[in-house]
N, C-alpha and C positions, 0 to 999 in steps of 0.2 A: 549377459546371456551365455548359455551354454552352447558350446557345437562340438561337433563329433571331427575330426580331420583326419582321413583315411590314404594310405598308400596301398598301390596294386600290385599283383605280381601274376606271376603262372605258377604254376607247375615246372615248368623251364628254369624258369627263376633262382627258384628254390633248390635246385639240382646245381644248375651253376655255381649258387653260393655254396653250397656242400664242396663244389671243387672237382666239379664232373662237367665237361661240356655237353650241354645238352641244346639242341635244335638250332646249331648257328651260335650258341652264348658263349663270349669266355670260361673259362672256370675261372672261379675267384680262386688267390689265393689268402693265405691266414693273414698277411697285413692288409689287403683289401677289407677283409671282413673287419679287421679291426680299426681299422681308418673309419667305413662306415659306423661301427659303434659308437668310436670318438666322438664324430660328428651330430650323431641323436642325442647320446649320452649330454654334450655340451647346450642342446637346443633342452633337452628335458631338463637338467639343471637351471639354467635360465628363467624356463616357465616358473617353476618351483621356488625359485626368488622373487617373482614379481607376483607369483601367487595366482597365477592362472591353470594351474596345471590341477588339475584333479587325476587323470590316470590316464597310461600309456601303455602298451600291450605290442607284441609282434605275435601273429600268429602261425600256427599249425600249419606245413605245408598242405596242400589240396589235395592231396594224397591221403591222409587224414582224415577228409572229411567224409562225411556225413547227412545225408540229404532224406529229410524224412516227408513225404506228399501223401495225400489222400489218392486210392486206387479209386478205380469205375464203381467199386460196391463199399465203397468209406473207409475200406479198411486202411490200413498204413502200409503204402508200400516205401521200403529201405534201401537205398543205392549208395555205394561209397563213393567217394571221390576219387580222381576229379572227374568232370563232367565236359563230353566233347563239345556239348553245345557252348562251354564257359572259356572264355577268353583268358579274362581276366579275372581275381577274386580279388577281397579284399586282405592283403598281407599284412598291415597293422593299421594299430589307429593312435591319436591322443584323445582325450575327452578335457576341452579347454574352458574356463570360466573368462572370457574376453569381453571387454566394454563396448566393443564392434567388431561388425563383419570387417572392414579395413584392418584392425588390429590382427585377429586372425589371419585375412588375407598376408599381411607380413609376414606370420609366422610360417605361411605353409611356402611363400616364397623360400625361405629360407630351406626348408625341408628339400624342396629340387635341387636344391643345390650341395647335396652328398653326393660326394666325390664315388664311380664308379668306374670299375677296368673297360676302358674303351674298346666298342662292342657291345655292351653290355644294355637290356631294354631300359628305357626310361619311361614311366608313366606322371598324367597330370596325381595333383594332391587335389581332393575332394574337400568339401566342405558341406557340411548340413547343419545348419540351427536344428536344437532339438527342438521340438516342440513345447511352448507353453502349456501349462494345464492352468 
């Protein structure tokens, strides 16, 4: 079965990683960031030998984004990001091929546990089966 395993961030987040304190966060610095890569980098390798891995992405700060809704008269109204109503987004994802939820669940345990500069938010790992067709 396929599932989608997503991490979150802010806005905040993402500043801090740049190496800017922002709202309370440390700033990372360059061997933090790199420590964190190590740590995906070795968990993405692994999937990819056992052959679970289909594709893995980090995304565009929220600052970047992009939010497109229908107005009162249909038209498209356009807002960029980020969004005060929004907490959290989603920061990246893997798209895993797993024989079980359990299997996966192992995988995303292992994802909390990258290493961050103390201080720093920590959010849960998501999970979604995609849908069957």
């Amino acid at each position: 079965m396929k599932y989608l395993v997503m991490v979150q961030g802010t806005q905040a987040d993402y500043e801090a990683q740049a190496g800017k304190p922002a709202a309370g966060l440390p700033a990372w610095s360059d061997k933090d960031m790199q420590v964190m890569f190590q740590h995906m980098g070795a968990i993405n390798n692994d999937l990819a030998e056992t052959g679970e891995f289909i594709d893995a992405q980090g995304l565009a700060e929220p600052a970047r984004t992009r939010l497109v809704s229908a107005g009162a008269d249909g038209k498209p109204v356009i807002t960029d990001g980020p969004y005060g109503e929004t907490k959290e987004v989603i920061a990246g994802y893997w798209l895993l091929e797993c024989e079980s939820l359990e299997r996966v669940t192992e995988i995303a345990a292992r994802v909390i546990q990258c290493p961050v500069p103390e201080g720093a938010n920590t959010y849960p790992v998501v999970i979604r089966p995609l849908g069957e067709v």
